[in-house]
PyMOL commands that place a pseudoatom at each C-alpha (Angstrom):
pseudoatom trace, name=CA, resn=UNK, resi=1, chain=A, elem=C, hetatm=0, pos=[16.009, -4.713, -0.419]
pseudoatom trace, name=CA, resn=UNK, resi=2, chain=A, elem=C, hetatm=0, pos=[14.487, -5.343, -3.702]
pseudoatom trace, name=CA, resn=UNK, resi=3, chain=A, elem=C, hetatm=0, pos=[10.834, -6.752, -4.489]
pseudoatom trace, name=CA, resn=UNK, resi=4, chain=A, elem=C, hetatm=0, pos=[8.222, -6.571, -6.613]
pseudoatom trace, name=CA, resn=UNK, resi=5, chain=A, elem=C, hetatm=0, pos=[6.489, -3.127, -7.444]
pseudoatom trace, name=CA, resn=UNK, resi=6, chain=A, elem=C, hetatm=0, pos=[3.202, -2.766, -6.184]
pseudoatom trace, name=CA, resn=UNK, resi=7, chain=A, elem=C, hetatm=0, pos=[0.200, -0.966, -8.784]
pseudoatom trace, name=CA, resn=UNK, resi=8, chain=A, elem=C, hetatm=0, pos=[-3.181, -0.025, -8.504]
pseudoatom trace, name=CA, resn=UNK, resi=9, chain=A, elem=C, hetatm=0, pos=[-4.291, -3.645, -9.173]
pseudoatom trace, name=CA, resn=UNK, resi=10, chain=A, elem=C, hetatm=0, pos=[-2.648, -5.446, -6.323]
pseudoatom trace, name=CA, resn=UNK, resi=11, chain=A, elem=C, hetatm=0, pos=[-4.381, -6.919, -3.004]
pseudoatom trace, name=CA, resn=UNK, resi=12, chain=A, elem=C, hetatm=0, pos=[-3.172, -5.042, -0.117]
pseudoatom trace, name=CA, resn=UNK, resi=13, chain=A, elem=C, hetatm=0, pos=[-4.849, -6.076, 3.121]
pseudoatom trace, name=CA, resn=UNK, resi=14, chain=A, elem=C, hetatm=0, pos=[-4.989, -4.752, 6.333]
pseudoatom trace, name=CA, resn=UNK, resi=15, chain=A, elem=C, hetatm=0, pos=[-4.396, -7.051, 9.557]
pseudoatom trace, name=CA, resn=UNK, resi=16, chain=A, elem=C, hetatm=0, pos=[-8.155, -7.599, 9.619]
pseudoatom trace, name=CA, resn=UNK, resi=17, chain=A, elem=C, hetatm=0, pos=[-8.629, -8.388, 6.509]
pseudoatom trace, name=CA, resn=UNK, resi=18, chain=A, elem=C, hetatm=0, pos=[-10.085, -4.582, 4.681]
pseudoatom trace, name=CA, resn=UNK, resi=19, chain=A, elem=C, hetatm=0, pos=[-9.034, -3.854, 1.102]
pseudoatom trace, name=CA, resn=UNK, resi=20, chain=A, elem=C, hetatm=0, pos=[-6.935, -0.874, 0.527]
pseudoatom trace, name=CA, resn=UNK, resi=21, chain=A, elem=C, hetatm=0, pos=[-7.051, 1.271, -2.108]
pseudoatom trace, name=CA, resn=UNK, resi=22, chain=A, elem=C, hetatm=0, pos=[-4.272, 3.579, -3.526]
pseudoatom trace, name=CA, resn=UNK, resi=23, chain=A, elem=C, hetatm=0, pos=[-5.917, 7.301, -4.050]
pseudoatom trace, name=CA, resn=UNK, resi=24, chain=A, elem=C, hetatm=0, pos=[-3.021, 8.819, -5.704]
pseudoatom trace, name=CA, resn=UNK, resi=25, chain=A, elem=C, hetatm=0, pos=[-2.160, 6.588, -8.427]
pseudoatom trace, name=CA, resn=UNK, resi=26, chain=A, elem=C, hetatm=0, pos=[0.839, 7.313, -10.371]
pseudoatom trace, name=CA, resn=UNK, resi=27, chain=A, elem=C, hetatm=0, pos=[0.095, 6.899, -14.493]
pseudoatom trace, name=CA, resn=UNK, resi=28, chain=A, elem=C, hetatm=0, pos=[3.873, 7.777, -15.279]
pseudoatom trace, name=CA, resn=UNK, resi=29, chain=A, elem=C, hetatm=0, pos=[5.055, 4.484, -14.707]
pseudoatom trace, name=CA, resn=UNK, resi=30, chain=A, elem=C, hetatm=0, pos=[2.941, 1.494, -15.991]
pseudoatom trace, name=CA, resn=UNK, resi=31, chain=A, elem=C, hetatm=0, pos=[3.084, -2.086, -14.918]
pseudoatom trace, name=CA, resn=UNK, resi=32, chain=A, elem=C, hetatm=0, pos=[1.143, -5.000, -15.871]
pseudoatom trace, name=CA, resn=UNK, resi=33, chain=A, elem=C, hetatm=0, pos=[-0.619, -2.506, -17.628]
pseudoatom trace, name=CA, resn=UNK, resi=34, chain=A, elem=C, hetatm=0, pos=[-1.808, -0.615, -14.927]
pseudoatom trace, name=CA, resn=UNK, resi=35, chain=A, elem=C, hetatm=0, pos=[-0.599, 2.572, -12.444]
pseudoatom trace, name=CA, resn=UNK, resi=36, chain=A, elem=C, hetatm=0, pos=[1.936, 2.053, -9.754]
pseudoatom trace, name=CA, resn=UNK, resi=37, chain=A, elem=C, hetatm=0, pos=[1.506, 3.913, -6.394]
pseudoatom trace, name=CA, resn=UNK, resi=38, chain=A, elem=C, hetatm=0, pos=[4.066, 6.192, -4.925]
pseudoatom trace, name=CA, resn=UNK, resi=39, chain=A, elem=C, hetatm=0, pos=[4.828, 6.315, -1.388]
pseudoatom trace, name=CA, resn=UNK, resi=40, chain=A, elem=C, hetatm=0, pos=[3.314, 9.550, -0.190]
pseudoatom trace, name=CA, resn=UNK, resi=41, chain=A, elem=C, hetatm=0, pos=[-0.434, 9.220, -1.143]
pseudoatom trace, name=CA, resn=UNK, resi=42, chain=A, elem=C, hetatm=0, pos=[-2.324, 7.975, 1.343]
pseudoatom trace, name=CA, resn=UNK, resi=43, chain=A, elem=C, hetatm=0, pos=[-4.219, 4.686, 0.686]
pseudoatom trace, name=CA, resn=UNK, resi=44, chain=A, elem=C, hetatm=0, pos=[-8.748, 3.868, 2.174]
pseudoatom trace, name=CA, resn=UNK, resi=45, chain=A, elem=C, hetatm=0, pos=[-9.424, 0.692, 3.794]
pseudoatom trace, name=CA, resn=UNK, resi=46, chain=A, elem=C, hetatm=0, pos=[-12.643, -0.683, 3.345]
pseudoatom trace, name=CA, resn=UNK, resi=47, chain=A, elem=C, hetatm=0, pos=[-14.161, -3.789, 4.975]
pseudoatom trace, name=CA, resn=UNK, resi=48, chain=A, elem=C, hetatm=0, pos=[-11.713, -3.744, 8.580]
pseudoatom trace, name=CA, resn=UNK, resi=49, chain=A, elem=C, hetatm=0, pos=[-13.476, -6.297, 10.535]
pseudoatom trace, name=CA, resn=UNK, resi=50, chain=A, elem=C, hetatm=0, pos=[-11.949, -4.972, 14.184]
pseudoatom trace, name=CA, resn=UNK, resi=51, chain=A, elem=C, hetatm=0, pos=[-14.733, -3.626, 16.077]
pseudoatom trace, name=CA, resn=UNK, resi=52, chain=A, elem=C, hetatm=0, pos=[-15.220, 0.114, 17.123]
pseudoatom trace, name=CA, resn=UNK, resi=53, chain=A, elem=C, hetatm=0, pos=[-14.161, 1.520, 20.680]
pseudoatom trace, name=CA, resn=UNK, resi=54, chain=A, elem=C, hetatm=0, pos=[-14.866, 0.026, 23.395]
pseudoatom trace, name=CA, resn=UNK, resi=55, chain=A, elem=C, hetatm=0, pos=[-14.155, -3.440, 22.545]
pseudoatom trace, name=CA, resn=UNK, resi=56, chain=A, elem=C, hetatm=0, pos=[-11.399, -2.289, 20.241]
pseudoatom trace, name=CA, resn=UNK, resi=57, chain=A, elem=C, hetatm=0, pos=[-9.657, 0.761, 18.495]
pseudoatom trace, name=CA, resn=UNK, resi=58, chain=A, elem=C, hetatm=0, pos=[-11.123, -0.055, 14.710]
pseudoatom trace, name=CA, resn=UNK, resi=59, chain=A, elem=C, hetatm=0, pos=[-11.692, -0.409, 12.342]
pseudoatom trace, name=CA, resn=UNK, resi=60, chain=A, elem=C, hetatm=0, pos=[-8.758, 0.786, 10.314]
pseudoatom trace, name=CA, resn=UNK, resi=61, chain=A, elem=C, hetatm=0, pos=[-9.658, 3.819, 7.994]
pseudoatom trace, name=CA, resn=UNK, resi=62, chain=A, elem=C, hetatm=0, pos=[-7.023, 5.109, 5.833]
pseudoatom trace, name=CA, resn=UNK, resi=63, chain=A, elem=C, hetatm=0, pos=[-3.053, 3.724, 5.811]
pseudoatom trace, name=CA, resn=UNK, resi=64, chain=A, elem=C, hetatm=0, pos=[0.439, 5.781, 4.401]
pseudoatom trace, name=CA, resn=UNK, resi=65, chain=A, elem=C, hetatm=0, pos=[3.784, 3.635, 3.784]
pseudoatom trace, name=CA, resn=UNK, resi=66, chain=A, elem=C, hetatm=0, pos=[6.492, 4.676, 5.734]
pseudoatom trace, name=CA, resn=UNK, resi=67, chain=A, elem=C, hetatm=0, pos=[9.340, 3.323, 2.997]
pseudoatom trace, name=CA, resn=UNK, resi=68, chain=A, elem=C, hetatm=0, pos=[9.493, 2.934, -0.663]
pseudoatom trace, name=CA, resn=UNK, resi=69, chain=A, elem=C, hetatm=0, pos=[12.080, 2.250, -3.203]
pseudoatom trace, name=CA, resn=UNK, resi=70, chain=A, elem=C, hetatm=0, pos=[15.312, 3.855, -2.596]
pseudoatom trace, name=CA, resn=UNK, resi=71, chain=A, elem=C, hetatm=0, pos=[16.705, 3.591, -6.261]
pseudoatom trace, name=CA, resn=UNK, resi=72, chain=A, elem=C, hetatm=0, pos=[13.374, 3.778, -8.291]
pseudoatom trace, name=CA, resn=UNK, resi=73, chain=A, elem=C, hetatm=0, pos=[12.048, 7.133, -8.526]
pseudoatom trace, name=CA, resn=UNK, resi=74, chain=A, elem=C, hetatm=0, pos=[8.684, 8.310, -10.281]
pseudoatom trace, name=CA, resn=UNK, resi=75, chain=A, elem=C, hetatm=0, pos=[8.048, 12.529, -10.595]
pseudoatom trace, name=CA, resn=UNK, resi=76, chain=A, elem=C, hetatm=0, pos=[10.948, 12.369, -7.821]
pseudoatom trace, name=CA, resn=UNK, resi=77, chain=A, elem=C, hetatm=0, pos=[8.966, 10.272, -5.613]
pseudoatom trace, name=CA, resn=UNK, resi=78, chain=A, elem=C, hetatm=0, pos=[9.592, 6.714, -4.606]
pseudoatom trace, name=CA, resn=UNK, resi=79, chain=A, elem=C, hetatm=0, pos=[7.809, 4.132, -5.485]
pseudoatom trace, name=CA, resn=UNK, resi=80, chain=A, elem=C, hetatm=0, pos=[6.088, 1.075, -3.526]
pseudoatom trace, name=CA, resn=UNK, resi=81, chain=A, elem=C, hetatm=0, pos=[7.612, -2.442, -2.945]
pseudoatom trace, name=CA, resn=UNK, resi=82, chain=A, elem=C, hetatm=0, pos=[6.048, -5.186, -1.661]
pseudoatom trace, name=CA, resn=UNK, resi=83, chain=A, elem=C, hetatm=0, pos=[8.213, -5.245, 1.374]
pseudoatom trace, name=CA, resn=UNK, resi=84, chain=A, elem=C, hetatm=0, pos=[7.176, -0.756, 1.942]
pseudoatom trace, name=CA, resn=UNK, resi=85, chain=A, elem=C, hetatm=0, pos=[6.477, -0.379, 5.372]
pseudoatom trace, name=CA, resn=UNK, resi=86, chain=A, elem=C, hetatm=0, pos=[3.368, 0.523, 6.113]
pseudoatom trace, name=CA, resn=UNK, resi=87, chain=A, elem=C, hetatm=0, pos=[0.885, 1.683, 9.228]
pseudoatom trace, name=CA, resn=UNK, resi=88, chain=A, elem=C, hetatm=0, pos=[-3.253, 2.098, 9.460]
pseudoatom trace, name=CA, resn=UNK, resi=89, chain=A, elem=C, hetatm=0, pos=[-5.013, 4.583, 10.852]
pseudoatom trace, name=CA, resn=UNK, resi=90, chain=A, elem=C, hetatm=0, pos=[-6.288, 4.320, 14.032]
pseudoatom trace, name=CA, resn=UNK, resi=91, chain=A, elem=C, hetatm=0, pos=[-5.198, 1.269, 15.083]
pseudoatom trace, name=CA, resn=UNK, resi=92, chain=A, elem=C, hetatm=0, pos=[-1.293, 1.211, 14.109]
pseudoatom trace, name=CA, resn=UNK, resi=93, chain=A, elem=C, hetatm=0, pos=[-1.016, -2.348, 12.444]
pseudoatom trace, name=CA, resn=UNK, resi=94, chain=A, elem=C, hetatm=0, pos=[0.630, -2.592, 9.126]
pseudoatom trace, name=CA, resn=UNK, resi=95, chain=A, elem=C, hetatm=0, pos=[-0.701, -3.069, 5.291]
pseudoatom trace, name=CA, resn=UNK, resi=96, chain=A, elem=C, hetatm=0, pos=[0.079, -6.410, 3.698]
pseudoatom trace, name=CA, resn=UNK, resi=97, chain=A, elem=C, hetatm=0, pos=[0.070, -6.866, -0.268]
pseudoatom trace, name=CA, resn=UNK, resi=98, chain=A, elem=C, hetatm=0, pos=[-0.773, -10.238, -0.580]
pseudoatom trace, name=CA, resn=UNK, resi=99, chain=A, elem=C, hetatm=0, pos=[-0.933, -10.112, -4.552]
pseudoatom trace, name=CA, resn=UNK, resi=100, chain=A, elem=C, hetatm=0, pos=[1.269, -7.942, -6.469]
pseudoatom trace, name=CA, resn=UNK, resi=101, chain=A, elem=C, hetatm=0, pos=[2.983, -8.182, -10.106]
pseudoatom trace, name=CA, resn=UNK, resi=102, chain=A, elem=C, hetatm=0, pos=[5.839, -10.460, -10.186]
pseudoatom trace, name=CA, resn=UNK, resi=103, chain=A, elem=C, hetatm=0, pos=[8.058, -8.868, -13.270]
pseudoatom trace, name=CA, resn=UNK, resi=104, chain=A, elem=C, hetatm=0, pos=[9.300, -5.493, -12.618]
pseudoatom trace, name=CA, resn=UNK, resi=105, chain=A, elem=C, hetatm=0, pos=[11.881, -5.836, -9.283]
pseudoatom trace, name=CA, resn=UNK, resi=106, chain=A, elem=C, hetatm=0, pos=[12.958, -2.454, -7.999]
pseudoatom trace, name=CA, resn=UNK, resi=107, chain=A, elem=C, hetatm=0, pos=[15.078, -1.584, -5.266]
for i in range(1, 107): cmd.bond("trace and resi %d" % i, "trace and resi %d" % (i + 1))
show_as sticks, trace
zoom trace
């Protein structure tokens, strides 16, 4: 399905609310002036407000997307959509970008 392409810039949240951060961005392919991500670097969440064990399995730590584009291809990688699936480490809930660039559609 297509969407919008996500870069370094955009707010991607965790379900707790904790920022993550690309740490592989990809320079090859620039939007709003800045780095997209491609979908096999792994991305640090910072600020996960679930507790640690024993009152919960948190806070989340690092994430990886599961899907990318399927047509869009950077250095033979694909790239990330705002609809990429996504799962945190350790506690298994999913990434959300929240604010992304809204020109460049990919699919």
């Amino acid at each position: 399905m297509p969407g919008p392409m996500l870069h370094v810039g955009a707010t991607v949240l965790c379900a707790h609310a904790g920022q993550a951060t690309p740490t592989v961005p990809n320079p090859r392919v620039m939007v709003s002036a800045q780095p997209t991500v491609t979908q096999p670097g792994p991305w640090i969440v910072a600020g996960c407000t679930l507790p640690p064990p024993p009152a919960a399995n948190g806070p989340c730590v690092t994430a990886s997307f599961a899907t990318g584009s399927v047509r869009v291809l950077s250095l033979g990688q694909p790239l990330l959509l705002m609809d990429s699936v996504s799962i945190a480490a350790p506690t298994g809930t999913p990434l959300t970008p929240t604010v992304v660039q809204p020109r460049v559609i990919a699919t």
